[in-house]
C-alpha atoms as an extended CHARMM CRD file, in Angstrom:
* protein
*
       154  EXT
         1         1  UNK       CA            -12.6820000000      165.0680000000       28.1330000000  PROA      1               0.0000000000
         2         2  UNK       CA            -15.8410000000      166.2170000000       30.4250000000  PROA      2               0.0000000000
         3         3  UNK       CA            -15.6070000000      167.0480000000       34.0770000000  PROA      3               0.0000000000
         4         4  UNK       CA            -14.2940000000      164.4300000000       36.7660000000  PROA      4               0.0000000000
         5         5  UNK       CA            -16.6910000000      163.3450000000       39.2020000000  PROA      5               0.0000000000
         6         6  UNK       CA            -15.6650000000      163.5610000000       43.2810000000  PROA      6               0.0000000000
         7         7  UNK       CA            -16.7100000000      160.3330000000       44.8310000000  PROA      7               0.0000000000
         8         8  UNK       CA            -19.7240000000      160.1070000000       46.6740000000  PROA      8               0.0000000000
         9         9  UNK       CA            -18.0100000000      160.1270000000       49.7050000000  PROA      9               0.0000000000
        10        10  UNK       CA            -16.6950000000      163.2670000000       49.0930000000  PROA      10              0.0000000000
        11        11  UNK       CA            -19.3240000000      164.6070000000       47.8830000000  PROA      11              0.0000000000
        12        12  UNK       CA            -21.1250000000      165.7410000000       51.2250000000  PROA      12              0.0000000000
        13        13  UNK       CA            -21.3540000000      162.5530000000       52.6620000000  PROA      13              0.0000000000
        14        14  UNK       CA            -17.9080000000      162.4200000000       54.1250000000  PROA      14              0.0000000000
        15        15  UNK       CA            -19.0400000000      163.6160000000       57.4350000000  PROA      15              0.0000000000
        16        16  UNK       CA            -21.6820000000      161.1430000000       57.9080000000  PROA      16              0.0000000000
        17        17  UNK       CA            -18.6930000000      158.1180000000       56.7970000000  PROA      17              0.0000000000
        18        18  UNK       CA            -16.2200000000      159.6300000000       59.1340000000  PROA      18              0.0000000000
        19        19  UNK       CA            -18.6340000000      159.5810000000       61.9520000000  PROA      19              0.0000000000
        20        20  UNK       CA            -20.0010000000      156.2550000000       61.8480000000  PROA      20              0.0000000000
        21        21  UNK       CA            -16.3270000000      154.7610000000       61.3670000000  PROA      21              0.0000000000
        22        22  UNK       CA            -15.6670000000      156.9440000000       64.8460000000  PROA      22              0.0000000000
        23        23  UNK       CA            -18.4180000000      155.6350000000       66.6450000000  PROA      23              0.0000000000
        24        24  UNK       CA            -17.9200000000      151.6990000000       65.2950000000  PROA      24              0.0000000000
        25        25  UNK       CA            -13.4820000000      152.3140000000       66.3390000000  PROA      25              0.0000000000
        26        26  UNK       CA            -14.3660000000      153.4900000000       69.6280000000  PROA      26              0.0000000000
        27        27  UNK       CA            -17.5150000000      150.8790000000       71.0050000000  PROA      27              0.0000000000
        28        28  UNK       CA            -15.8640000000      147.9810000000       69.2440000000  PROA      28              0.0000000000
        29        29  UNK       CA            -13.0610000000      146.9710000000       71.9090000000  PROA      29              0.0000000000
        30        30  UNK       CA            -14.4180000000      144.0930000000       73.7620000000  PROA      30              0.0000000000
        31        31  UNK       CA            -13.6020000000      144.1190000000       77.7170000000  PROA      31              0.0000000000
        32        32  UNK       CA            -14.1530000000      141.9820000000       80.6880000000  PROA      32              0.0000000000
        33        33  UNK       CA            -14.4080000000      142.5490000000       84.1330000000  PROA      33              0.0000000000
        34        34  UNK       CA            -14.3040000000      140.2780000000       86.6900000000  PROA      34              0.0000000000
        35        35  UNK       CA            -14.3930000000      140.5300000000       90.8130000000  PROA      35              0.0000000000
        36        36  UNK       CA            -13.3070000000      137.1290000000       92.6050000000  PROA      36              0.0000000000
        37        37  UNK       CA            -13.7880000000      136.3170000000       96.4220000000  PROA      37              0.0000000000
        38        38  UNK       CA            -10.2930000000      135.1580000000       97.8520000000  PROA      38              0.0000000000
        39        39  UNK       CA            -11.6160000000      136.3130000000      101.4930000000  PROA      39              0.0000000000
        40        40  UNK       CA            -10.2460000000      133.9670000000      104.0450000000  PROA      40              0.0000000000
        41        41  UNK       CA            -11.0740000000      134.0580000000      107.9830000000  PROA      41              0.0000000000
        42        42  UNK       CA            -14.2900000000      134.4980000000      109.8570000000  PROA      42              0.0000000000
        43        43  UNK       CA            -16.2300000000      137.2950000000      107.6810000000  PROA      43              0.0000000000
        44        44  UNK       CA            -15.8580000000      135.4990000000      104.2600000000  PROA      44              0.0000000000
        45        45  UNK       CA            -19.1420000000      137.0350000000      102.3640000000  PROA      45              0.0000000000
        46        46  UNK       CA            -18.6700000000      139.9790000000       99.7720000000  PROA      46              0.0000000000
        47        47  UNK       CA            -21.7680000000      141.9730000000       98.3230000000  PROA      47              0.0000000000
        48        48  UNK       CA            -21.2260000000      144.3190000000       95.9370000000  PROA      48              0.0000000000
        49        49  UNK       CA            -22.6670000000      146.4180000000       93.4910000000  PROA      49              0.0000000000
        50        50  UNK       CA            -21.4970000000      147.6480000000       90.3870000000  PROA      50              0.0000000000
        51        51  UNK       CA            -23.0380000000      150.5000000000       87.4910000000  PROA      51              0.0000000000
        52        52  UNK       CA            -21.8110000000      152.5300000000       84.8620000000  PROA      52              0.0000000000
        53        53  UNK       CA            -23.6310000000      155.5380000000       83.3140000000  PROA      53              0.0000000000
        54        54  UNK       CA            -25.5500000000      153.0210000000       80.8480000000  PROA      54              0.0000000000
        55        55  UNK       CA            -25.5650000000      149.8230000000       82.7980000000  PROA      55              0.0000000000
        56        56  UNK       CA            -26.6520000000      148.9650000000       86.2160000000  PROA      56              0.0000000000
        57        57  UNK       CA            -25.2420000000      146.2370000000       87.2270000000  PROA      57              0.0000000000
        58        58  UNK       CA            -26.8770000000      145.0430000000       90.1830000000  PROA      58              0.0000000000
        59        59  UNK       CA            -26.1800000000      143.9990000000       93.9100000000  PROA      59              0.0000000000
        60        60  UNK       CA            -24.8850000000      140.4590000000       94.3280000000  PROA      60              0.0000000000
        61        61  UNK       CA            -23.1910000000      138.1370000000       96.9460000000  PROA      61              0.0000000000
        62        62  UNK       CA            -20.3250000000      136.2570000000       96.4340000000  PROA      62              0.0000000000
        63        63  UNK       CA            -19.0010000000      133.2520000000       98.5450000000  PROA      63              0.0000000000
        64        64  UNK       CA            -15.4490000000      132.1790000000       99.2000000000  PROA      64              0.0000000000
        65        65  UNK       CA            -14.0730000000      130.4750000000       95.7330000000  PROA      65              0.0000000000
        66        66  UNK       CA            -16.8130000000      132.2400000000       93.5850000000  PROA      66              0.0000000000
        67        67  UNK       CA            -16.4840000000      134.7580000000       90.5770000000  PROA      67              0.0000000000
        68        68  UNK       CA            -18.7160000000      136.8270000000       88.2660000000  PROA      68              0.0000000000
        69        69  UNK       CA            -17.9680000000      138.2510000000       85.3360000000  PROA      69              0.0000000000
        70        70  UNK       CA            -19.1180000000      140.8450000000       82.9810000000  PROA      70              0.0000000000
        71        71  UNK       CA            -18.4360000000      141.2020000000       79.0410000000  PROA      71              0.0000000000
        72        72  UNK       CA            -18.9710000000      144.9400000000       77.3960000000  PROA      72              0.0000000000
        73        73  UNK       CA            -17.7960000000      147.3770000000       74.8540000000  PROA      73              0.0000000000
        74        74  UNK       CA            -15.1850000000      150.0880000000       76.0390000000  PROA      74              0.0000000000
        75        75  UNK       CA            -15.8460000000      153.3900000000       74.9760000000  PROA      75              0.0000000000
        76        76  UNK       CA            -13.0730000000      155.3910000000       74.2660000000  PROA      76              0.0000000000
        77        77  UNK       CA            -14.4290000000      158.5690000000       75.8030000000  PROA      77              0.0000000000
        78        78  UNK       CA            -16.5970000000      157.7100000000       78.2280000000  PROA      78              0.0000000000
        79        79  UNK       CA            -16.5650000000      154.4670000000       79.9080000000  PROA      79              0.0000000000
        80        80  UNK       CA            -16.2580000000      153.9010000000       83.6300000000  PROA      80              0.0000000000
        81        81  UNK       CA            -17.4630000000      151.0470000000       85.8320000000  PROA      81              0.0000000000
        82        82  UNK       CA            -17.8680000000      151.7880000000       89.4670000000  PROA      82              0.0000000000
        83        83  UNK       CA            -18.6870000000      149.2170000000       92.4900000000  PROA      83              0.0000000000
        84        84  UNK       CA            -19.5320000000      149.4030000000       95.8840000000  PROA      84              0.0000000000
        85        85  UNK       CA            -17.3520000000      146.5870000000       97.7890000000  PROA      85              0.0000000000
        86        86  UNK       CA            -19.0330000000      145.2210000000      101.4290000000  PROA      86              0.0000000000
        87        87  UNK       CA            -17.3300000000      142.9470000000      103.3780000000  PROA      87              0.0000000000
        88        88  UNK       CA            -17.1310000000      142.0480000000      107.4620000000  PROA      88              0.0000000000
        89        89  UNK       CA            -13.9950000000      143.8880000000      107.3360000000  PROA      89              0.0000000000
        90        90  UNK       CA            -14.7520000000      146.7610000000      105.9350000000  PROA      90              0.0000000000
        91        91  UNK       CA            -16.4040000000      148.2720000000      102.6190000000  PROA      91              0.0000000000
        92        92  UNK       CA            -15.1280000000      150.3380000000       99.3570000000  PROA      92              0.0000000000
        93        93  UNK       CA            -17.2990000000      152.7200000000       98.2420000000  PROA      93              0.0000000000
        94        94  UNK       CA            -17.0690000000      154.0840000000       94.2440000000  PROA      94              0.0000000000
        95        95  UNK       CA            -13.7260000000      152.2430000000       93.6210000000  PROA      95              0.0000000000
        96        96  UNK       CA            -13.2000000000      152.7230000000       89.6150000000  PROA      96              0.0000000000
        97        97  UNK       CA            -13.0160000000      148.9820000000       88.5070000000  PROA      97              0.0000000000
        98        98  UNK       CA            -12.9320000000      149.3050000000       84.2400000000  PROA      98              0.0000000000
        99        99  UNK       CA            -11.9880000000      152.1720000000       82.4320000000  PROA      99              0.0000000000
       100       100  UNK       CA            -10.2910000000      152.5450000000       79.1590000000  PROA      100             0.0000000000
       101       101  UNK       CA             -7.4720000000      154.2080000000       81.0710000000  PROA      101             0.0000000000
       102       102  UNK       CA             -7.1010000000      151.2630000000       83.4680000000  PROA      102             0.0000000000
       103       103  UNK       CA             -6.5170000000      148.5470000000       80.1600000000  PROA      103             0.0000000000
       104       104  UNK       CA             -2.8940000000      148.2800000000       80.4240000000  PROA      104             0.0000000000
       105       105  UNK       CA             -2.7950000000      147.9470000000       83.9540000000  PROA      105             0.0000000000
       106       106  UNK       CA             -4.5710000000      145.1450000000       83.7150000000  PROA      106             0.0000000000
       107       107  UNK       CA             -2.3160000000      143.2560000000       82.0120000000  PROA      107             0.0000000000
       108       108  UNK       CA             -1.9470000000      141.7380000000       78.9590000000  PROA      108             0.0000000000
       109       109  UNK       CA             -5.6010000000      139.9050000000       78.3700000000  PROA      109             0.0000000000
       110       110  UNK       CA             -8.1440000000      142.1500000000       77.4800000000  PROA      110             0.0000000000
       111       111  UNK       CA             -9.8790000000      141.1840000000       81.2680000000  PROA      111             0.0000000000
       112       112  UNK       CA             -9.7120000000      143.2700000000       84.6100000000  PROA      112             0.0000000000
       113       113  UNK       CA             -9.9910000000      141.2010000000       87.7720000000  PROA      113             0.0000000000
       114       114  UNK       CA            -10.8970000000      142.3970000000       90.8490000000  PROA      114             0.0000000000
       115       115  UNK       CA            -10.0710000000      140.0440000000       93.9280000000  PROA      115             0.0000000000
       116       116  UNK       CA            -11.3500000000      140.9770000000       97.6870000000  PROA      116             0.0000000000
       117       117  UNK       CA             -8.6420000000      139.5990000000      100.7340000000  PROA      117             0.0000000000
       118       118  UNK       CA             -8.6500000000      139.4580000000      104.1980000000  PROA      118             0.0000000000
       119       119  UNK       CA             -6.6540000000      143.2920000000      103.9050000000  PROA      119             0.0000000000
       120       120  UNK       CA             -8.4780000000      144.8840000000      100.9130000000  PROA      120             0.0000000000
       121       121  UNK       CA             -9.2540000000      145.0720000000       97.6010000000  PROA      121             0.0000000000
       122       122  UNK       CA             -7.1230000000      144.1230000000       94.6710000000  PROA      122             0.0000000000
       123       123  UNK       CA             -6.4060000000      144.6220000000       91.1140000000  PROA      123             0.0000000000
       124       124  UNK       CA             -4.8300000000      140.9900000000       89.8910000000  PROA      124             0.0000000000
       125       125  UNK       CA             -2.7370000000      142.1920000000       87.2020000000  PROA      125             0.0000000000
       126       126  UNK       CA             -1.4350000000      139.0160000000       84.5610000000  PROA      126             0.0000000000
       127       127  UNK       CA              1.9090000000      139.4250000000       82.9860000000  PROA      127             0.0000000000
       128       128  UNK       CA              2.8630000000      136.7870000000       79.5440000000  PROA      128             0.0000000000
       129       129  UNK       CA              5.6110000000      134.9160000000       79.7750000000  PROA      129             0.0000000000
       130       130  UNK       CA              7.3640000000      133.2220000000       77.4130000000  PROA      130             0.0000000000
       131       131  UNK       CA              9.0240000000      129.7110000000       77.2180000000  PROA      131             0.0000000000
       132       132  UNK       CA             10.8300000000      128.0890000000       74.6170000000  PROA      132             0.0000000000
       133       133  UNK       CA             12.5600000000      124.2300000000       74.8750000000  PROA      133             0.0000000000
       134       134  UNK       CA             16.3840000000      124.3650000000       74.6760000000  PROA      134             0.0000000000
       135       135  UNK       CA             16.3540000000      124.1410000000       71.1300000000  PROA      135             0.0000000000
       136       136  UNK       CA             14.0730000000      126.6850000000       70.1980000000  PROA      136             0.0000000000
       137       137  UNK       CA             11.6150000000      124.7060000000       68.1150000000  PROA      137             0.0000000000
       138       138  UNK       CA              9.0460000000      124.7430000000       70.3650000000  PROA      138             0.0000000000
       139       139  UNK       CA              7.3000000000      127.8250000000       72.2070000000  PROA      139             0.0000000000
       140       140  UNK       CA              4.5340000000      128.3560000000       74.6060000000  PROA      140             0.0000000000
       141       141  UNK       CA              3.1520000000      131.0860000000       76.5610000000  PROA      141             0.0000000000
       142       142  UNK       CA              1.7890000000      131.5340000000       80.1560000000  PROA      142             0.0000000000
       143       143  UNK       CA             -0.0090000000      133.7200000000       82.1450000000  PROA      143             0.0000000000
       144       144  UNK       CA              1.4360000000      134.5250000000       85.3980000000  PROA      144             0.0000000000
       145       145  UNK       CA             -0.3310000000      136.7120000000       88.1720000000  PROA      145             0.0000000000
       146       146  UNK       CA              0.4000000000      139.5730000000       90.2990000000  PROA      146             0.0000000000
       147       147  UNK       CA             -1.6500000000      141.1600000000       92.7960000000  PROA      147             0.0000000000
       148       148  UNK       CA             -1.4950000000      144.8250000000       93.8750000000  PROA      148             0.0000000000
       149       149  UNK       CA             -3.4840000000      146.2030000000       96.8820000000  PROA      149             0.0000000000
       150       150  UNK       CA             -5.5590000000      149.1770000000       95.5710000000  PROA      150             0.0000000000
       151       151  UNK       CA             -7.5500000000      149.9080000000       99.0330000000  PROA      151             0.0000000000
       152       152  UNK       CA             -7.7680000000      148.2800000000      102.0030000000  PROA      152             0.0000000000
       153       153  UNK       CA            -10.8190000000      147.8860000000      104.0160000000  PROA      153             0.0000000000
       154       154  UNK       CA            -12.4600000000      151.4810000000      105.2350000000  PROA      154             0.0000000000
């Protein structure tokens, strides 16, 4: 009959497994972030700057109509993305713009979008909504937008 044998695994190298499968659950979400000029009137130009604790960034300038956008892995522990917001109407200083926290208020696409107005700064938040034709055969999906002011102009 003999002795069984514990898996390797088990064997002392559980830790090391469990660790690795941690560390790939929690830097494997995919994110975007994205910051969109809507300003309208005479002081139309936004420059901002944005960082993390592993990523700077940079300053850039943004134009009525333009966009940029970022793609990165969310922690779950310790992500946070941070900008600096300067406008002619006013600035934002250290506004939180991605955390895992801040996922669901986003919406349902895995994307946060930033969008600086005339009044402040906003988080566009998308909502799914779905269709169907009167029979029920066919079904489709859209995204429809919301904007919340998060801070106006200091």
């Amino acid at each position: 009959m003999g002795s069984k044998k514990i898996p390797k695994t088990l064997n002392g190298h559980f830790s090391l497994v469990l660790i690795i499968t941690i560390m790939m659950v929690t830097h494997s979400h995919g994110f975007q972030l994205e910051i969109r000029n809507e300003l309208s009137g005479r002081y139309r130009r936004l420059v901002y700057k944005c960082w993390s604790r592993e990523n700077d960034l940079g300053w850039r300038e943004d134009w009525p109509d333009q966009h940029k956008d970022w793609s990165f892995s969310m922690s779950l522990f310790h992500t946070y993305f941070y900008c600096n917001f300067h406008t002619g109407y006013g600035r934002v200083d250290k506004q939180v713009v991605a955390s895992w926290e801040m996922k669901y208020q986003c919406g349902d696409r895995e994307k946060c979008t930033w969008v600086a107005k005339k009044d402040g700064l906003y988080l566009r938040h998308w909502k799914t909504k779905f269709f169907s034709n009167k029979y029920g055969n066919e079904r489709w999906n859209e995204y429809v937008q919301h904007d919340l002011l998060q801070k106006a102009w200091s």
